[in-house]
N, CA, C and O of each residue as an XYZ file, in Angstrom:
888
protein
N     -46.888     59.066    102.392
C     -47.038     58.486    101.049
C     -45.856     57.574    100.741
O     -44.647     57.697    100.941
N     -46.673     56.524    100.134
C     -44.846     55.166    100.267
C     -44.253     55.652     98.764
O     -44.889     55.880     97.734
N     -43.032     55.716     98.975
C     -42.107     56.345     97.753
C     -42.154     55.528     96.643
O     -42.709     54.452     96.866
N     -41.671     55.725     95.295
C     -42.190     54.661     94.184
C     -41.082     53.518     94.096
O     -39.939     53.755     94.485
N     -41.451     52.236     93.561
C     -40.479     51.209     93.646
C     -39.682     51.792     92.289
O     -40.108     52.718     91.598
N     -38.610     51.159     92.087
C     -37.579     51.065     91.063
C     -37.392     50.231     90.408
O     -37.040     49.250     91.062
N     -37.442     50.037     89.258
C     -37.252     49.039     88.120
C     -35.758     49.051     87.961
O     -35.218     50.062     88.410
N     -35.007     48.190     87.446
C     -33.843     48.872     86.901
C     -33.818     48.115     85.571
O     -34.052     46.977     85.976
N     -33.715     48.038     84.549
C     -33.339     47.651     83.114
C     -33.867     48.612     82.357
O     -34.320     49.631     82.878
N     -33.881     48.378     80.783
C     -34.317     49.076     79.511
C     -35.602     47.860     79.343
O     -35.696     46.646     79.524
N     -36.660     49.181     78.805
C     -38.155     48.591     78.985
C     -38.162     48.002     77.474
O     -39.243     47.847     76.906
N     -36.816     47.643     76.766
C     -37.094     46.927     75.251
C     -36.745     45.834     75.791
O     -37.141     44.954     75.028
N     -36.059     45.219     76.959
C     -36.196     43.992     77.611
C     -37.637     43.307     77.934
O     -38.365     43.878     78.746
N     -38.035     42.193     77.370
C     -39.224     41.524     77.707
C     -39.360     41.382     79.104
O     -40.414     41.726     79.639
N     -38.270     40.841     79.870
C     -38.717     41.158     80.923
C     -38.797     42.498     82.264
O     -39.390     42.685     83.326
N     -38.136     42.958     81.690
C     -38.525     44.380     82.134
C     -39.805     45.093     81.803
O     -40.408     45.923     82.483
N     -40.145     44.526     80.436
C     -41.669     44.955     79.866
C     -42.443     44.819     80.561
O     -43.165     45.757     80.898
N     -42.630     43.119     81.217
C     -43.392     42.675     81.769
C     -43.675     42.832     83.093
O     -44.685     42.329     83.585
N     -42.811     43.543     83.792
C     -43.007     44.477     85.072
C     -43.735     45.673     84.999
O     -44.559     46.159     85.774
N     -43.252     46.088     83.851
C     -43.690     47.791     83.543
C     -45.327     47.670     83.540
O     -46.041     48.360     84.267
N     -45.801     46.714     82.635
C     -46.876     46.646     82.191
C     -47.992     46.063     83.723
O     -49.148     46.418     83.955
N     -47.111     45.087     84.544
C     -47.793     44.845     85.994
C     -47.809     46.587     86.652
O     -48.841     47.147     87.021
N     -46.675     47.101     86.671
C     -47.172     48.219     87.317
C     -47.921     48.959     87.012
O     -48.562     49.520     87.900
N     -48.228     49.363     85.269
C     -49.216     49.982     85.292
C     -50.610     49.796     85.781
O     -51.420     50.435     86.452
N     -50.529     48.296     84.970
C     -52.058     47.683     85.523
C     -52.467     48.158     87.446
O     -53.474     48.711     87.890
N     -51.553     47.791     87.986
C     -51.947     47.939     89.361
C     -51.600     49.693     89.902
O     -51.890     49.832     91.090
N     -51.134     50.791     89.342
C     -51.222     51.526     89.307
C     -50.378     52.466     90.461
O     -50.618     53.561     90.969
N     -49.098     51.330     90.637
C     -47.917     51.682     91.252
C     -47.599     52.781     90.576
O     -47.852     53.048     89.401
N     -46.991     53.450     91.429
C     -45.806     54.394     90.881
C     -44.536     53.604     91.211
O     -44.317     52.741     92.061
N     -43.338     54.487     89.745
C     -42.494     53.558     90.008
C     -41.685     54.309     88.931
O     -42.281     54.744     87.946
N     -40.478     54.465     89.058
C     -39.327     55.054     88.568
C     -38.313     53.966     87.301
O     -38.866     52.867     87.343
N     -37.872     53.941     86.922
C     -37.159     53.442     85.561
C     -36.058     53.855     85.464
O     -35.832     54.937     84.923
N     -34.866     52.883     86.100
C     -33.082     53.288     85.629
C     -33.048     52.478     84.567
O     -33.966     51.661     84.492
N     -32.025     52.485     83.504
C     -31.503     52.229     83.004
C     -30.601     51.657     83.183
O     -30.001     52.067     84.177
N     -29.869     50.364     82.406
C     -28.916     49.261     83.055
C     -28.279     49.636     81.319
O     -28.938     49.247     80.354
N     -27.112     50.325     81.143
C     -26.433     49.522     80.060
C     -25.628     48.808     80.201
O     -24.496     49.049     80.619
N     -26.328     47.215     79.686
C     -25.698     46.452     79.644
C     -24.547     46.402     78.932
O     -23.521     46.002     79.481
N     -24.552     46.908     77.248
C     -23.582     46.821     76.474
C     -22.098     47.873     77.146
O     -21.108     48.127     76.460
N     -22.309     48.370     78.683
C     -21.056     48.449     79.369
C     -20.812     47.872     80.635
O     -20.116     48.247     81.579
N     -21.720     46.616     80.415
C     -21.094     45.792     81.722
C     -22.201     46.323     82.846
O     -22.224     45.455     83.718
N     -23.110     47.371     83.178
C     -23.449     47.721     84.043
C     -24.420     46.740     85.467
O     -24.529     46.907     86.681
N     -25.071     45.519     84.272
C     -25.298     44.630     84.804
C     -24.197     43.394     85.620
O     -24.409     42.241     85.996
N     -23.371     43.993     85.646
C     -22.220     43.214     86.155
C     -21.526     43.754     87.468
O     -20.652     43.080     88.012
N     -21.991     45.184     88.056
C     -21.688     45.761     88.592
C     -21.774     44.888     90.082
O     -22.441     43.859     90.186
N     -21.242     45.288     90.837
C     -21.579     44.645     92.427
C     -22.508     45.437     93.133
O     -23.175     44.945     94.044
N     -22.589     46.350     92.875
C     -23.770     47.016     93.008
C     -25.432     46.301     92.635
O     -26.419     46.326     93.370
N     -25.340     45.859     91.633
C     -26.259     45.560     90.902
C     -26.596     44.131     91.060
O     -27.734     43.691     91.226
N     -25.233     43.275     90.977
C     -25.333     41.957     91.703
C     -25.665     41.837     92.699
O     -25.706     40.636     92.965
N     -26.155     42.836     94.031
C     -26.383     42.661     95.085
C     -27.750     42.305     95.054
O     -28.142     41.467     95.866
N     -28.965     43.077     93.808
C     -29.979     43.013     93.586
C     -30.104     41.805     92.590
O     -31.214     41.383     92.915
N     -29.706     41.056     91.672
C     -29.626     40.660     90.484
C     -28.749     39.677     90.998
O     -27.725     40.341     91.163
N     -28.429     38.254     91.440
C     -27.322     38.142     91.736
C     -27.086     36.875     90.534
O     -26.443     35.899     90.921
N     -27.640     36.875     88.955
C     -27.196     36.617     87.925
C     -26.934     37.369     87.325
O     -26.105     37.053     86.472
N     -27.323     38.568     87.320
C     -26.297     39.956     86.319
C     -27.079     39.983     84.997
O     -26.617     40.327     83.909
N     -28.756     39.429     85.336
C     -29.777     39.595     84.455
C     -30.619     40.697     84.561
O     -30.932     40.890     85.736
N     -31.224     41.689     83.590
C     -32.637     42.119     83.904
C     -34.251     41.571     84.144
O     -34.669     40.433     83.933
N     -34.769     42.375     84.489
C     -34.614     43.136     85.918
C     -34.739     42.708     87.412
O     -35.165     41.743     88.046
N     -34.029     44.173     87.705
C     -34.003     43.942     89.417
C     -34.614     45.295     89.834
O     -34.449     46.403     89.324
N     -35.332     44.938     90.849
C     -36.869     45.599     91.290
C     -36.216     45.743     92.649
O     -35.600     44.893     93.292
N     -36.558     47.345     93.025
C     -36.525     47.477     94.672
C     -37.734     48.187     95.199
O     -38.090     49.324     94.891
N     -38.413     47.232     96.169
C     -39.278     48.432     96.851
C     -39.288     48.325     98.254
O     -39.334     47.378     99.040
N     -39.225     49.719     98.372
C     -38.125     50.387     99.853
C     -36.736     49.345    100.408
O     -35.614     49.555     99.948
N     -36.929     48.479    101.202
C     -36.175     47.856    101.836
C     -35.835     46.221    101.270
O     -34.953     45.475    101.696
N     -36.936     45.918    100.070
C     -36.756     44.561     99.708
C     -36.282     44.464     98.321
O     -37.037     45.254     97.755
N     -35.493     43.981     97.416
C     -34.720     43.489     96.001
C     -35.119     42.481     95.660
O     -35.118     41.635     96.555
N     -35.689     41.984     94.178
C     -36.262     41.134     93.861
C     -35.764     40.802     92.437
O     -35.375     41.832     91.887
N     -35.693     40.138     91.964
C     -35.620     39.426     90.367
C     -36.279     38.769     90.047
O     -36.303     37.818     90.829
N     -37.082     38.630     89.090
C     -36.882     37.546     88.155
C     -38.880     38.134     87.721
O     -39.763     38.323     88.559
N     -38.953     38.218     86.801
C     -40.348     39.064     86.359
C     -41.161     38.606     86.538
O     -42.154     39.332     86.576
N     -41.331     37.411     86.730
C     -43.258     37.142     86.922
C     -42.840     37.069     88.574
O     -43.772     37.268     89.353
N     -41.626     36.823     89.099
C     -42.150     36.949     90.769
C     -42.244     38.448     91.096
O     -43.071     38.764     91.951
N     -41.662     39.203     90.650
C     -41.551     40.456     90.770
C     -43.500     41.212     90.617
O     -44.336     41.839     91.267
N     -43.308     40.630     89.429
C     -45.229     40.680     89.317
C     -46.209     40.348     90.181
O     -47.301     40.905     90.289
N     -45.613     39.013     91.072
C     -46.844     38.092     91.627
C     -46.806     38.668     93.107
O     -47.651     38.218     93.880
N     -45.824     39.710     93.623
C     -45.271     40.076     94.783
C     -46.322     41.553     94.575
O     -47.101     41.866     95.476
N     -46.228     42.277     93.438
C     -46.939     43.601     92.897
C     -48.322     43.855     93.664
O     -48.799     44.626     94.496
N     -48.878     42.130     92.459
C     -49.953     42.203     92.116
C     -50.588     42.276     94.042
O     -51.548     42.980     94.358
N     -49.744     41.339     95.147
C     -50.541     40.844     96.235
C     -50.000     41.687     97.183
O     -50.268     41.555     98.377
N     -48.904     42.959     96.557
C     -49.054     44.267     98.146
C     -49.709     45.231     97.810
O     -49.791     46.115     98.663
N     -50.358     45.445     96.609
C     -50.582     46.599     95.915
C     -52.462     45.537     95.782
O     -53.190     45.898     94.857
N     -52.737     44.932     96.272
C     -54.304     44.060     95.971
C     -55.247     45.103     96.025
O     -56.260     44.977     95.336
N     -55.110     46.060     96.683
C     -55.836     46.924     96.380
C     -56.219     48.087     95.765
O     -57.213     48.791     95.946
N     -55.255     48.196     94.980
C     -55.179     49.126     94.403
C     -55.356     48.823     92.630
O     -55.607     47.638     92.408
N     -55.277     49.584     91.536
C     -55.390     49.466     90.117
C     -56.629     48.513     89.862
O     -57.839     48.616     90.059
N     -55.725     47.459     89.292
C     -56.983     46.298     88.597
C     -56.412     45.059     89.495
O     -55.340     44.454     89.484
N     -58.116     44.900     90.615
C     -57.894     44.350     91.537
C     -57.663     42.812     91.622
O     -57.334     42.070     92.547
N     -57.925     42.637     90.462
C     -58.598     41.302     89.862
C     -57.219     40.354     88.816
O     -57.281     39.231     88.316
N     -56.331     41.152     88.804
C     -55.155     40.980     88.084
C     -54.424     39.468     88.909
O     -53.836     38.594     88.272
N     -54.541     39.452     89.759
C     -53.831     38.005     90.101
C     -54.715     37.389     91.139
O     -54.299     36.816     92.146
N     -56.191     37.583     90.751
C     -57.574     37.152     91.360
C     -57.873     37.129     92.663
O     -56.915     37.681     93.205
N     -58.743     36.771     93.582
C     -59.694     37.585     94.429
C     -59.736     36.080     95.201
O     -60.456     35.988     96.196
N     -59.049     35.022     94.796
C     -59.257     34.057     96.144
C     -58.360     32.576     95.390
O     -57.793     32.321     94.328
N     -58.619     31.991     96.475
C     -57.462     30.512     95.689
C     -57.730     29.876     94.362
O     -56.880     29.572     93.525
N     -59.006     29.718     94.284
C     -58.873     28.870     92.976
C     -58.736     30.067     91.935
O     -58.189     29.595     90.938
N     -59.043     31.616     91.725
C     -58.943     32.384     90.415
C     -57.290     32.043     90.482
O     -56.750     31.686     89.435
N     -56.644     32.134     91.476
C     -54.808     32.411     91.695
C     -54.222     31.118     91.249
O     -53.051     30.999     90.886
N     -55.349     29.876     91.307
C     -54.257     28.852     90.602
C     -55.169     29.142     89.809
O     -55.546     30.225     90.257
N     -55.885     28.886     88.796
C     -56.192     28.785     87.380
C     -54.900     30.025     86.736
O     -54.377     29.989     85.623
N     -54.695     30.847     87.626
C     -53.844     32.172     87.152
C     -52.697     31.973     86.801
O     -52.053     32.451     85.868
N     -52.349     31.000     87.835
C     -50.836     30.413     88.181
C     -50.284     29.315     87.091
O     -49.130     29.059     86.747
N     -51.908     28.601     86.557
C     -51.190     27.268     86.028
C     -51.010     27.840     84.510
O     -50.154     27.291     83.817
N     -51.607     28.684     84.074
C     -51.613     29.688     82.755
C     -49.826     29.969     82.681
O     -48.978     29.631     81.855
N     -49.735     31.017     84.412
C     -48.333     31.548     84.029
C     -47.406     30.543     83.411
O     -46.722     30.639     82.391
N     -47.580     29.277     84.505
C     -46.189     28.439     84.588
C     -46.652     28.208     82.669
O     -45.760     28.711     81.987
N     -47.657     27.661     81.902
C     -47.477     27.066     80.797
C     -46.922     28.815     79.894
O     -46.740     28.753     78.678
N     -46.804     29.600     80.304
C     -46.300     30.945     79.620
C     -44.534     30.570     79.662
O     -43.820     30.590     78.660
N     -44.121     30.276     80.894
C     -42.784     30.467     81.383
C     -42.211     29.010     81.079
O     -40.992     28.841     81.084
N     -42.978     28.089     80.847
C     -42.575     26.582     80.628
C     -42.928     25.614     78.816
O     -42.362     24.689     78.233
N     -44.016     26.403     78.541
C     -44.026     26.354     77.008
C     -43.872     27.472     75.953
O     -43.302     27.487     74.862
N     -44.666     28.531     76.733
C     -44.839     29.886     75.034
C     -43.033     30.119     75.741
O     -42.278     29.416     75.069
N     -42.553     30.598     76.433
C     -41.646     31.436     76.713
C     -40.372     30.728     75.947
O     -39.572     31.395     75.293
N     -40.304     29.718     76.057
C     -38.847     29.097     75.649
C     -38.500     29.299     73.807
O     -37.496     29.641     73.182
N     -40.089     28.834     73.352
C     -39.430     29.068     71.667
C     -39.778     30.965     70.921
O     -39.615     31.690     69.939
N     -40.374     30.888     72.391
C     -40.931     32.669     71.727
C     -39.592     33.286     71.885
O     -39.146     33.904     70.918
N     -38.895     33.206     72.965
C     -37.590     33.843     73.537
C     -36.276     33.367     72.536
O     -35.185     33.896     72.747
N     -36.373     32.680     71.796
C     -35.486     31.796     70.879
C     -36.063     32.428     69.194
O     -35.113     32.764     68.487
N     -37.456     32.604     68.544
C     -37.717     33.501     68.077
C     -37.329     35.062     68.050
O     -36.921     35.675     67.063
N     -37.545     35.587     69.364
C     -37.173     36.804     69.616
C     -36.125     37.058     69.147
O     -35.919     38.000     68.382
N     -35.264     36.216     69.553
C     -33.287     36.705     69.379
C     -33.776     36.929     67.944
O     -34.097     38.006     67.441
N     -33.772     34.866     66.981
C     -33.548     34.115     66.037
C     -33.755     35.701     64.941
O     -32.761     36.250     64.466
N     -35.025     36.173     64.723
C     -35.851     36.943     63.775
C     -35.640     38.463     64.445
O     -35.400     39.293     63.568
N     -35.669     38.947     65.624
C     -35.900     40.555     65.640
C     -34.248     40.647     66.228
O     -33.471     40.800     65.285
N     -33.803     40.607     67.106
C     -32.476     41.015     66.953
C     -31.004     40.601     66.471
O     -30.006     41.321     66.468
N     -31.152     38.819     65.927
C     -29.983     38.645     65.467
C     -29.987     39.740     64.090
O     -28.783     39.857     63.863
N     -30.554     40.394     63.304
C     -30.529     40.569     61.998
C     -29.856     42.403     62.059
O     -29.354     43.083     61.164
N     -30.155     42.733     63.590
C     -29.776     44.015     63.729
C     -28.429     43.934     64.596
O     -27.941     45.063     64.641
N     -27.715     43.076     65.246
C     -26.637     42.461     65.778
C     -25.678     42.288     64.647
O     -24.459     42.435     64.728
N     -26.341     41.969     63.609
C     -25.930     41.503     62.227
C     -24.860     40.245     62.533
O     -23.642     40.252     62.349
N     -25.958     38.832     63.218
C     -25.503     38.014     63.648
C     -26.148     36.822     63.078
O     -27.369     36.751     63.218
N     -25.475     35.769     62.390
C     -25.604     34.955     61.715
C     -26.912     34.001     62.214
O     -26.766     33.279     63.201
N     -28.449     34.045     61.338
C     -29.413     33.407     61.610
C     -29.602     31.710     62.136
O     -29.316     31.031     61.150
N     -29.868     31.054     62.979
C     -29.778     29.785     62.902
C     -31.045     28.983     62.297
O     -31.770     28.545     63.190
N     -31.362     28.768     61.333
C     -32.463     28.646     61.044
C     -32.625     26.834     61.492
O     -33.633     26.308     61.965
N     -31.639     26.327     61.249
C     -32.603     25.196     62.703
C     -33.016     25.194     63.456
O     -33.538     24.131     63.792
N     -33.135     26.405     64.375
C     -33.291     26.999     65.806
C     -34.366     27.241     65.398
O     -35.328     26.623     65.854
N     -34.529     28.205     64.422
C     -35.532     28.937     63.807
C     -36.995     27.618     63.791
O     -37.979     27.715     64.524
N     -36.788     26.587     62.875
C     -38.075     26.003     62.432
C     -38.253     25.225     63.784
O     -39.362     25.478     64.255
N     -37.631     24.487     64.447
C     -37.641     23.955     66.015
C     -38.444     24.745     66.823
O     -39.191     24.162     67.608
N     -38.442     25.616     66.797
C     -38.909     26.620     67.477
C     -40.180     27.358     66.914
O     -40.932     27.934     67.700
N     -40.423     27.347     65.593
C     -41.818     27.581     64.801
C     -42.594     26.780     65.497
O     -43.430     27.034     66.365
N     -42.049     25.250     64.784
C     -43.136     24.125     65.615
C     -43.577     23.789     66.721
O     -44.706     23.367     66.973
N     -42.658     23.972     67.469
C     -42.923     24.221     69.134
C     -43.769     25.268     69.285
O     -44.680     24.827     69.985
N     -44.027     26.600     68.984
C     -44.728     27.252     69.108
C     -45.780     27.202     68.489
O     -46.662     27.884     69.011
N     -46.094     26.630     67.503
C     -47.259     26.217     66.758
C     -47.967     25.596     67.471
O     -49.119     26.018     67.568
N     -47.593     24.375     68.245
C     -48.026     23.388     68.701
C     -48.767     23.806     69.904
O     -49.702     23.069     70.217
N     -48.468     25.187     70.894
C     -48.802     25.923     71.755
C     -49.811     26.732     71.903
O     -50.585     27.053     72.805
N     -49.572     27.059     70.500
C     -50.848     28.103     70.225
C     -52.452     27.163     69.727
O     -53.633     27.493     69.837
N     -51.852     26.015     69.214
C     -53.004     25.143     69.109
C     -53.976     24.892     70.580
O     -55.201     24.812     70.674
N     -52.905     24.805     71.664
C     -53.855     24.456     72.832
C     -54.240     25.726     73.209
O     -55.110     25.724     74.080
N     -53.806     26.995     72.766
C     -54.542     28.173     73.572
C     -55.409     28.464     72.480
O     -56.408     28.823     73.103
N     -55.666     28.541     71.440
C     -56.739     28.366     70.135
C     -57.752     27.440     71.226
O     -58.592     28.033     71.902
N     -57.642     26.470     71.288
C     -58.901     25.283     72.160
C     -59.146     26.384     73.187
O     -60.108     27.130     73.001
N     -58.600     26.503     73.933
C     -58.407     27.142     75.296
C     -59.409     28.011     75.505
O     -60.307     27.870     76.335
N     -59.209     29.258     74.470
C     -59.799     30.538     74.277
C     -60.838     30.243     73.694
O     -61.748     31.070     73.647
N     -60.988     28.757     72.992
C     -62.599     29.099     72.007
C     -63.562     28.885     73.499
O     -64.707     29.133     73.120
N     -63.614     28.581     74.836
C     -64.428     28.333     75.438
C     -63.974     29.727     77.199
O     -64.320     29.883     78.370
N     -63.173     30.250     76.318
C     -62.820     31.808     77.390
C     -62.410     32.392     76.846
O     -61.839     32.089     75.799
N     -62.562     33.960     77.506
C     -62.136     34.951     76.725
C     -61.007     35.243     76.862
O     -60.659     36.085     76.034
N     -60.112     34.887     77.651
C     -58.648     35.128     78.597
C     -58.405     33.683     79.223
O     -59.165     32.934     79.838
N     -57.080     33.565     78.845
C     -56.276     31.999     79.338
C     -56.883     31.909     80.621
O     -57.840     31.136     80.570
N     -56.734     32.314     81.566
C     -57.310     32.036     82.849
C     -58.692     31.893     83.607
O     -59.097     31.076     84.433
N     -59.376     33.233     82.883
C     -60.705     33.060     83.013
C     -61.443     33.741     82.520
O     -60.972     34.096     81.440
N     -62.502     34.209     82.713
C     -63.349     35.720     81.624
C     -62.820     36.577     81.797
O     -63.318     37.537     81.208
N     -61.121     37.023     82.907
C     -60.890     38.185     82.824
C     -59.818     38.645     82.078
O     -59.478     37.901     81.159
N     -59.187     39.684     82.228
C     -57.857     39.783     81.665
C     -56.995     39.775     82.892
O     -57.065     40.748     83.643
N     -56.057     38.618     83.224
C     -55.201     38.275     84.124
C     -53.686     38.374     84.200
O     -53.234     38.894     83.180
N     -52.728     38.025     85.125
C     -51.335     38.184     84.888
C     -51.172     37.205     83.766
O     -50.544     37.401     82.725
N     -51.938     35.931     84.183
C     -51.385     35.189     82.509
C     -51.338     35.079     81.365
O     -50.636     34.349     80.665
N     -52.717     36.414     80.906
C     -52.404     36.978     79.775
C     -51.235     37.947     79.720
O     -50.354     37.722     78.890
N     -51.124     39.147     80.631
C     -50.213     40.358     80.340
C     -48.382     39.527     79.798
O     -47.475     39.645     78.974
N     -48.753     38.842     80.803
C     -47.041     37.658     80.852
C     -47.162     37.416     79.404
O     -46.153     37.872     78.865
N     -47.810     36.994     78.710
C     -47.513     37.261     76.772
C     -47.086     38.454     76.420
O     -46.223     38.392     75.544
N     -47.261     39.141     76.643
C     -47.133     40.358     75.631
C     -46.121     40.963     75.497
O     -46.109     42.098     75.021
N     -44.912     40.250     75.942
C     -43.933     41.034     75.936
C     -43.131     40.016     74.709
O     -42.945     40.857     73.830
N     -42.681     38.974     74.280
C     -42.159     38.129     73.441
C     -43.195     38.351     72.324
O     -42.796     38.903     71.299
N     -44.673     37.924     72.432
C     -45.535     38.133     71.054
C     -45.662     39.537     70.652
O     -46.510     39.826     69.808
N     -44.931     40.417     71.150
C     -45.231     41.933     70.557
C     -44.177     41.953     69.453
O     -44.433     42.191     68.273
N     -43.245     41.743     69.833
C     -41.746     40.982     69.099
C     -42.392     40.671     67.829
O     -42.420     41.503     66.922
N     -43.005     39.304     67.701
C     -43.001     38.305     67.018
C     -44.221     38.805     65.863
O     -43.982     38.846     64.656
N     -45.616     39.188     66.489
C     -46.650     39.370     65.618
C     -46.065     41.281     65.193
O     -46.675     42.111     64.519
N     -45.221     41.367     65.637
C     -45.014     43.013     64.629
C     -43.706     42.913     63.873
O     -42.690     43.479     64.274
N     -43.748     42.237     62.854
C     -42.873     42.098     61.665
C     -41.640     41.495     61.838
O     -40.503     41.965     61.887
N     -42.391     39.531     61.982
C     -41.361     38.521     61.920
C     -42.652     38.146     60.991
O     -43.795     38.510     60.718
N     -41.523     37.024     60.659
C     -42.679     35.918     59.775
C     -43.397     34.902     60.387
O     -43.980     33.999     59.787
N     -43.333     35.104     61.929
C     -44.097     33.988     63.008
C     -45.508     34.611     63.048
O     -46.423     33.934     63.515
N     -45.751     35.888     62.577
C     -46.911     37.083     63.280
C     -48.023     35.616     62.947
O     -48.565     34.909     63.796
N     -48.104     35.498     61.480
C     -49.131     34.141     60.914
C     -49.591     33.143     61.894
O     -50.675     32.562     61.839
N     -48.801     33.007     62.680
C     -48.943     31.836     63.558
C     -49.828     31.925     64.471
O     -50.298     30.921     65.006
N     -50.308     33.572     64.891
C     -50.680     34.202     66.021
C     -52.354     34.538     65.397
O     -53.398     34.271     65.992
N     -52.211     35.224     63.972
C     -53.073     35.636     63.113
C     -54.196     34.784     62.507
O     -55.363     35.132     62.327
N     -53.598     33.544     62.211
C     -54.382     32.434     61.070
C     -55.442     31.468     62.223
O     -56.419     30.863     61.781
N     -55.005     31.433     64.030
C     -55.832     30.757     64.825
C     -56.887     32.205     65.152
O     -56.638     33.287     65.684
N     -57.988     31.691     64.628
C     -59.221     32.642     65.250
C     -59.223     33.072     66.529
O     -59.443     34.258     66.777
N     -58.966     32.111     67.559
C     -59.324     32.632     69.055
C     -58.370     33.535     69.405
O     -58.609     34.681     69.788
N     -56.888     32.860     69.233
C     -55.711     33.376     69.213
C     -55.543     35.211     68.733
O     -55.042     36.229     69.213
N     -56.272     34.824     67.564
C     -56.171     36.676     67.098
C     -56.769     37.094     67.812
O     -56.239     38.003     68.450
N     -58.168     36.742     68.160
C     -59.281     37.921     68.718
C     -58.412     37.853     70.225
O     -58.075     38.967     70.626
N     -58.102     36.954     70.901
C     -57.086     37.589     72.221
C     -55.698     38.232     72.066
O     -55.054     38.818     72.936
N     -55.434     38.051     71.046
C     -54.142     39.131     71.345
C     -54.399     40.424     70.775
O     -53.809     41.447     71.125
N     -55.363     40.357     69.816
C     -55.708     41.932     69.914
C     -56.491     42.625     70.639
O     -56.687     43.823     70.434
N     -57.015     41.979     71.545
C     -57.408     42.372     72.852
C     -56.209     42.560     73.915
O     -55.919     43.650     74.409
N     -55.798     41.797     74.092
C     -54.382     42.541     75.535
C     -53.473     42.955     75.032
O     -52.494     43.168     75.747
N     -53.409     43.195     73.857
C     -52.722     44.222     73.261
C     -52.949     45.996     72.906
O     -52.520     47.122     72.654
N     -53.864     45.175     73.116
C     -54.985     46.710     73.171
C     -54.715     47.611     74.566
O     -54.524     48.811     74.765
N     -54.775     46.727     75.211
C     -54.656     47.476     76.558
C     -53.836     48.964     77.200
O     -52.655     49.173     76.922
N     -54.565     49.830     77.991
C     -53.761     51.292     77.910
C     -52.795     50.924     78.503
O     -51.839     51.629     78.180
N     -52.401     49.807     79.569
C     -51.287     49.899     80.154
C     -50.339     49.624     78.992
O     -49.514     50.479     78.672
N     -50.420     48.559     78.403
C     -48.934     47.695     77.200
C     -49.323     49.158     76.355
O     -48.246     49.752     76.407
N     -49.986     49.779     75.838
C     -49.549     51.077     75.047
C     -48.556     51.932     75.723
O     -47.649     52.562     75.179
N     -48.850     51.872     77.020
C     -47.750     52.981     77.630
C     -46.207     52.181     77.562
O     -45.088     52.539     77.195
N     -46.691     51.110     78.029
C     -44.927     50.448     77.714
C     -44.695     50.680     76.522
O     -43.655     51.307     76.319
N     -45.350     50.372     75.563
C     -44.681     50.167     73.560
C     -44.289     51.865     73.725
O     -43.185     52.119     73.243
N     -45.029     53.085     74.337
C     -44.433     54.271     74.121
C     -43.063     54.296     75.114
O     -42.197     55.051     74.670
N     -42.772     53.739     76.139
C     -41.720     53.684     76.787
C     -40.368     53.124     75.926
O     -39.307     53.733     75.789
N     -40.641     52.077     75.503
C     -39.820     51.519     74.561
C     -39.495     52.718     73.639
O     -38.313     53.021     73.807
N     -39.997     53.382     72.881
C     -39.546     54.338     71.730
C     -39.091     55.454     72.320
O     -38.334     56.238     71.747
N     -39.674     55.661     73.936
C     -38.572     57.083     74.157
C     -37.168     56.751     74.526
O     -36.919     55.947     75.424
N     -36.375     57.283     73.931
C     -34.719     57.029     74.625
C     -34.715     57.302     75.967
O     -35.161     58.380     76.359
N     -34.195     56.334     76.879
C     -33.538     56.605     78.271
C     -32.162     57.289     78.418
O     -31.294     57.232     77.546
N     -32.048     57.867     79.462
C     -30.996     58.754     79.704
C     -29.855     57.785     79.205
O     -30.101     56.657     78.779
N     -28.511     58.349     79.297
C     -27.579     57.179     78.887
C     -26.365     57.206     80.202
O     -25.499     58.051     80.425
N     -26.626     56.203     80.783
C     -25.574     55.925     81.929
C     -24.092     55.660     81.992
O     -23.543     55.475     83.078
C-alpha cells in the first residue's frame, strides 16, 4: 500500500486549500504538517529544500517535492487518474486544455485581484493593518470585469471548463470563499446570475466542506 503524501502548510492558506481540496476530490490519502510561519518555520533549510521560496505549500510524495498549488494539483490529478473523480483534470487532450486554459485565466486574471482582496478586506483588519483602499477599488474593478466574462461563460456551461466540475473550477474556491463570506466583494459574486448558481454549486461540494472543517480545527502547534 503506497504511504500517504504530505502537505506541509496551514489549510487557512489558499493555497494549501487548494491542494487539500485536489486531494480529496481524487481520494488520496495524505497527512497535514503544519508550517508556522509566524516563527520563521518556512524559512527553515529543511523546508527550503522542498519550497525553495520559503512559500506555502510544499508537497512530498515518497521520493519527489513539489510547490506551487495548481502544479502540485495537475501532478495529483494525472498519478492518482484513476482513482476518486476521474474526470477532474479530464479523460483526453482537448477536456485537459479547455481545463488548462480556465486554470491559467484563474492564476492570470481571478487570482491576482482576488489575492489582493483577500489580504485588502479579510486579514489586513485582523493584522490590524492599515486598509489600502486604492488597492481596494483597483482591484474591485478588475475583478468585476472577470466575473463579467465568467457570467457569459457559464450562461452557455455549467462549469468554466465544461459540463463538469473540473480543476478549474475547484482552483476558485479557495480566494472566493474569503471574499463571498463576509467582505463587501460577496455582491460581486451574488448579483451575476450564472456566477451565483456556480459558486454555490462548487461550493457545495463534500470535498471544500471537509477543507472549510479543516480550517476551523486547530493544528497541533510546532
Amino acid at each position: 500500500m503506497a504511504s500517504p503524501v504530505t502537505v506541509y502548510g496551514p489549510p487557512m492558506s489558499a493555497a494549501v486549500s487548494r491542494v487539500l481540496a485536489c486531494l480529496l476530490e481524487k481520494e488520496v490519502k495524505f497527512q497535514l504538517i503544519n508550517i508556522n510561519m509566524s516563527k520563521g518555520q518556512h524559512k527553515s533549510p529543511d523546508f527550503l529544500k522542498m519550497q525553495p521560496f520559503g512559500q506555502v505549500p510544499a508537497f512530498r510524495d515518497e521520493s519527489i517535492s513539489l510547490f506551487e498549488s495548481r502544479a502540485i494539483c495537475r501532478y495529483v490529478t494525472e498519478k492518482y487518474a484513476n482513482q476518486g473523480n476521474i474526470i477532474l483534470f479530464g479523460t483526453n487532450p482537448s477536456e485537459k486544455a479547455s481545463i488548462d486554459q480556465w486554470l491559467e485565466a484563474e492564476s492570470q486574471s481571478f487570482n491576482p485581484p482576488t489575492s489582493t482582496l483577500v489580504f485588502q478586506l479579510a486579514f489586513a483588519p485582523r493584522m490590524k493593518i492599515k486598509q489600502d483602499e486604492g488597492a481596494i477599488k483597483q482591484s474591485k474593478e478588475k475583478l468585476a470585469k472577470v466575473l463579467d466574462v465568467y457570467n457569459g461563460r457559464l450562461a452557455s456551461s455549467r462549469f468554466l471548463a465544461s459540463e463538469e466540475f473540473s480543476l478549474a473550477d475547484l482552483s476558485h474556491l479557495p480566494n472566493a470563499q474569503y471574499l463571498v463570506n463576509g467582505t463587501e466583494v460577496e455582491e460581486l459574486f451574488l448579483v451575476r446570475e450564472n456566477v451565483r448558481r456556480w459558486w454555490k454549486e462548487i461550493s457545495s461540494r463534500e470535498s471544500w466542506k471537509k477543507v472549510i472543517d479543516m480550517q476551523k480545527s486547530p493544528l497541533p502547534k510546532n
